[in-house]
TORKOL-4160 file (C-alpha; in steps of 0.2 Angstrom, whole numbers, padded with zeros to 4 digits, m for minus):
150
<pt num="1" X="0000" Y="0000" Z="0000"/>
<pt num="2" X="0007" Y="0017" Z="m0003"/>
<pt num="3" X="0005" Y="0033" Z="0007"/>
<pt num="4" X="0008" Y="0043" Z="m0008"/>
<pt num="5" X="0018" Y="0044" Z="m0024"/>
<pt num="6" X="0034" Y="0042" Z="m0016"/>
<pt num="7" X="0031" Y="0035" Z="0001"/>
<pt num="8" X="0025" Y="0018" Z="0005"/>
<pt num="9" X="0017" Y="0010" Z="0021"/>
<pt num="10" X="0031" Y="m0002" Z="0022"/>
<pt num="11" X="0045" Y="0010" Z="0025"/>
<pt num="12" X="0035" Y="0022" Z="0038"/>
<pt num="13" X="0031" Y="0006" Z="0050"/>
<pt num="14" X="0049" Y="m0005" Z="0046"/>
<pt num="15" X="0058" Y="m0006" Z="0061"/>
<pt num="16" X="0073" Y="m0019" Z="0063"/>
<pt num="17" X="0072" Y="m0017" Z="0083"/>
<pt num="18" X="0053" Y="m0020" Z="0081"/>
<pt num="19" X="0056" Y="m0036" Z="0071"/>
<pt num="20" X="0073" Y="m0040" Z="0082"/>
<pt num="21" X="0061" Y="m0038" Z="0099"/>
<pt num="22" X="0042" Y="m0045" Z="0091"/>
<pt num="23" X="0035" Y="m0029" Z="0094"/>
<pt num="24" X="0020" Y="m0025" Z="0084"/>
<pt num="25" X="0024" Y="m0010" Z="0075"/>
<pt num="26" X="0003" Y="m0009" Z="0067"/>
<pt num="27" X="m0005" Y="0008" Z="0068"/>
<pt num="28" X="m0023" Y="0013" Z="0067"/>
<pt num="29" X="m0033" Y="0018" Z="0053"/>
<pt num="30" X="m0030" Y="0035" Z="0061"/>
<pt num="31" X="m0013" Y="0036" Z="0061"/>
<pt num="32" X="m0012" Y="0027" Z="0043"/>
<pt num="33" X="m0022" Y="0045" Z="0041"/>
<pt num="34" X="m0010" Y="0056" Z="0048"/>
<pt num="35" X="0004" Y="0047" Z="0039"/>
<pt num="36" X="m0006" Y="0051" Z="0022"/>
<pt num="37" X="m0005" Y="0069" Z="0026"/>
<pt num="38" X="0012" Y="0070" Z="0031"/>
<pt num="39" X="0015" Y="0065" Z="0016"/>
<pt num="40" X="0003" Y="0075" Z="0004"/>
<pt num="41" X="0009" Y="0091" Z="0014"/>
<pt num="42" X="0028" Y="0087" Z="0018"/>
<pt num="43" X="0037" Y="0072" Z="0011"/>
<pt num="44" X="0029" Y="0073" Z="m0007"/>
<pt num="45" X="0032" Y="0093" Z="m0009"/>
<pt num="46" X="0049" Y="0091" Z="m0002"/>
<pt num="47" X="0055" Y="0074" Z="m0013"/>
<pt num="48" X="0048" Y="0083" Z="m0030"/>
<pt num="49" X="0057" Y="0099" Z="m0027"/>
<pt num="50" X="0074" Y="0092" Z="m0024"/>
<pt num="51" X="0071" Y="0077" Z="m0036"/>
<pt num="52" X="0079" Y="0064" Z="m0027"/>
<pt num="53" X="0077" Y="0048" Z="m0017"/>
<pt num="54" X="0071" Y="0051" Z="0004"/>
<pt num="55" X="0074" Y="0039" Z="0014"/>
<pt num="56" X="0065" Y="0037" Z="0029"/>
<pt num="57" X="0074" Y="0030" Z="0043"/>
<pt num="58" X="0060" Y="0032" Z="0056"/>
<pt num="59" X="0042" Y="0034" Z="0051"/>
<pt num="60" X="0027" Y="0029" Z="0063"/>
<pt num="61" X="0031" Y="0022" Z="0081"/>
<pt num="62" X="0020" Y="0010" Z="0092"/>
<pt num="63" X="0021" Y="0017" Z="0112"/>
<pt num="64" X="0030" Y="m0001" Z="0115"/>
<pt num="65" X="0043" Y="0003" Z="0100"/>
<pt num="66" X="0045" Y="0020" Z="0106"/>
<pt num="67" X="0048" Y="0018" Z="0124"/>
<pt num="68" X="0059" Y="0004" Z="0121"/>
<pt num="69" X="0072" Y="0015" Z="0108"/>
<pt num="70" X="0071" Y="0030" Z="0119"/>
<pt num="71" X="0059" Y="0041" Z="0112"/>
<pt num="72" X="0048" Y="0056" Z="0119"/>
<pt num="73" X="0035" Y="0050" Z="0128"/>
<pt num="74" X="0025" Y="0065" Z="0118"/>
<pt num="75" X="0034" Y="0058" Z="0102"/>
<pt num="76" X="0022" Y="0062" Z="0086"/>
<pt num="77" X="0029" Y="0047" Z="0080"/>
<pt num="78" X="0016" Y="0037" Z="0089"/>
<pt num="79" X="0005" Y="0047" Z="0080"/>
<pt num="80" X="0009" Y="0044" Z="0062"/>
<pt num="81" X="0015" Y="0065" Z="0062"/>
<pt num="82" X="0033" Y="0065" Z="0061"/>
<pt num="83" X="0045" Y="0055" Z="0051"/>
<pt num="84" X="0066" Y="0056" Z="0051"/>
<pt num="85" X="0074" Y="0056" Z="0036"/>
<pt num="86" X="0090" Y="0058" Z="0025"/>
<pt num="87" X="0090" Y="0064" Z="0005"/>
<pt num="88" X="0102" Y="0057" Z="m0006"/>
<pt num="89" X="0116" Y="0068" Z="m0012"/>
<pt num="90" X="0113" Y="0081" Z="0000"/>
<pt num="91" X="0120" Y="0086" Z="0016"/>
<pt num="92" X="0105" Y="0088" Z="0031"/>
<pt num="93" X="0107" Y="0104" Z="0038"/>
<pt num="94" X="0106" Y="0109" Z="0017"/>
<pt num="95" X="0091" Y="0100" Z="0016"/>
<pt num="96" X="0081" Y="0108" Z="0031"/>
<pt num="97" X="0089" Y="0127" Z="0024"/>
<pt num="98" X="0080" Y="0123" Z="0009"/>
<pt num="99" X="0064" Y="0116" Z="0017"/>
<pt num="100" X="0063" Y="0132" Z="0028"/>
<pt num="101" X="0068" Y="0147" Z="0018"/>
<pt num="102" X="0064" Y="0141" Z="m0003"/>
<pt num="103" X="0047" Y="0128" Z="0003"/>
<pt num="104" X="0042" Y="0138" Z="0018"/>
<pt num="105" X="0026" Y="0145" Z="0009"/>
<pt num="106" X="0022" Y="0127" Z="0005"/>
<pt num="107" X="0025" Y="0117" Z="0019"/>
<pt num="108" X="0016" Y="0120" Z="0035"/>
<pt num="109" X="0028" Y="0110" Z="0050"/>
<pt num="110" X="0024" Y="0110" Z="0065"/>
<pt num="111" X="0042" Y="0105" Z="0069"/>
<pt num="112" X="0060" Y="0101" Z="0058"/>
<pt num="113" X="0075" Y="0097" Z="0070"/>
<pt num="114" X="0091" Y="0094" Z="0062"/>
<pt num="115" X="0097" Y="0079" Z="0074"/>
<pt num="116" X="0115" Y="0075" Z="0076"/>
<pt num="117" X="0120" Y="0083" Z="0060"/>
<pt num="118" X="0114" Y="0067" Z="0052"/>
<pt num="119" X="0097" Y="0067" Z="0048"/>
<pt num="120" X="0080" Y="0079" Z="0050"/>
<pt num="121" X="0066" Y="0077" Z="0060"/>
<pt num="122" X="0048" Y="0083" Z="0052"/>
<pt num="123" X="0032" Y="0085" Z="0058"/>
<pt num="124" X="0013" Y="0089" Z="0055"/>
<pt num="125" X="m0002" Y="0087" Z="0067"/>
<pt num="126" X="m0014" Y="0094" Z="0075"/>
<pt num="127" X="0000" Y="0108" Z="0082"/>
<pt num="128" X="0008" Y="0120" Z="0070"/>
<pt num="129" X="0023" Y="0127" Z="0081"/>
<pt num="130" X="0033" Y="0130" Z="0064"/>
<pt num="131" X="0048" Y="0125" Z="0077"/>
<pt num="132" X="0065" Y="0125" Z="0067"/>
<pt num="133" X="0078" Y="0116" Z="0081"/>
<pt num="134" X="0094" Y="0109" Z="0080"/>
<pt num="135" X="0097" Y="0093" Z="0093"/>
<pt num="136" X="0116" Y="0090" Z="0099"/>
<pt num="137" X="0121" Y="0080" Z="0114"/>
<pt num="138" X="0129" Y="0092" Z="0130"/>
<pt num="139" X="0143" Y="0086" Z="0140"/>
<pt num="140" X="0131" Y="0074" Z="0150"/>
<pt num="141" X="0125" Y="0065" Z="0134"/>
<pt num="142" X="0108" Y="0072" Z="0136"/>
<pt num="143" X="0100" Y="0078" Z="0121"/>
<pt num="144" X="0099" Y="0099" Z="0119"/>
<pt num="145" X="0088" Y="0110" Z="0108"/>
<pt num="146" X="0095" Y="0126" Z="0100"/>
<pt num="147" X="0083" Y="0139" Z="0088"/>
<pt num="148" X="0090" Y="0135" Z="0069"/>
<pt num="149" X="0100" Y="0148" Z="0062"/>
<pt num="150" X="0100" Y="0143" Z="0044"/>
């Protein structure tokens, strides 16, 4: 089943640590919904305009699978909203400076966090924040947001 042009159903649920653990990684027709619309509003814009292959390295969550990787327990992940990915051929931090200043009047985020320098975190839901964060680790390991400069 695909979500969209691009995007299938299979890559927004796979997850090794789901199949490594027997976790049921199954969302609702509700969340298969919000997953649609991810894609129609974010993921579809953003893979035609830069006209290369997204690769989604986290999609939809179950509470179980989230909890056990780590994950917010307010992760819109669980929801089917948010989705982390990588383009092809571009570096991420270029990716989310195109996505925010060239697609802002077509893509309505609630949040895009460039995590680690390795791969962006997109969001759309029932919140519209239009959050722009970069995530790096402190001295502690903990995880840290900071306002994306561009």
């Amino acid at each position: 089943m695909n979500l969209s042009l691009h995007f299938s159903y299979a890559e927004f649920v796979y997850s090794e640590t789901a199949i490594r653990r027997s976790i049921s990684n199954a969302p609702s027709a509700g969340e298969v919904m919000a997953m649609r619309e991810l894609c129609k509003h974010i993921m579809e814009p953003l893979r035609v305009a830069l006209d290369r292959p997204v690769y989604i390295s986290s999609g939809y969550r179950s509470p179980e699978l989230n909890a056990l990787i780590g994950g917010s327990r307010t992760s819109q992940h669980m929801l089917g909203e948010a989705v982390d990915f990588h383009v092809e051929g571009f570096m991420p931090a270029d990716v989310m400076h195109f996505a925010i200043y060239y697609m802002a009047p077509q893509l309505a985020y609630d949040q895009i966090i460039l995590e680690f320098n390795r791969w962006i975190h997109i969001s759309y839901g029932h919140r519209m924040r239009k959050e722009a964060l970069v995530a790096t680790k402190n001295h502690e390991g903990e995880t840290v947001y900071h306002p994306f400069l561009g």
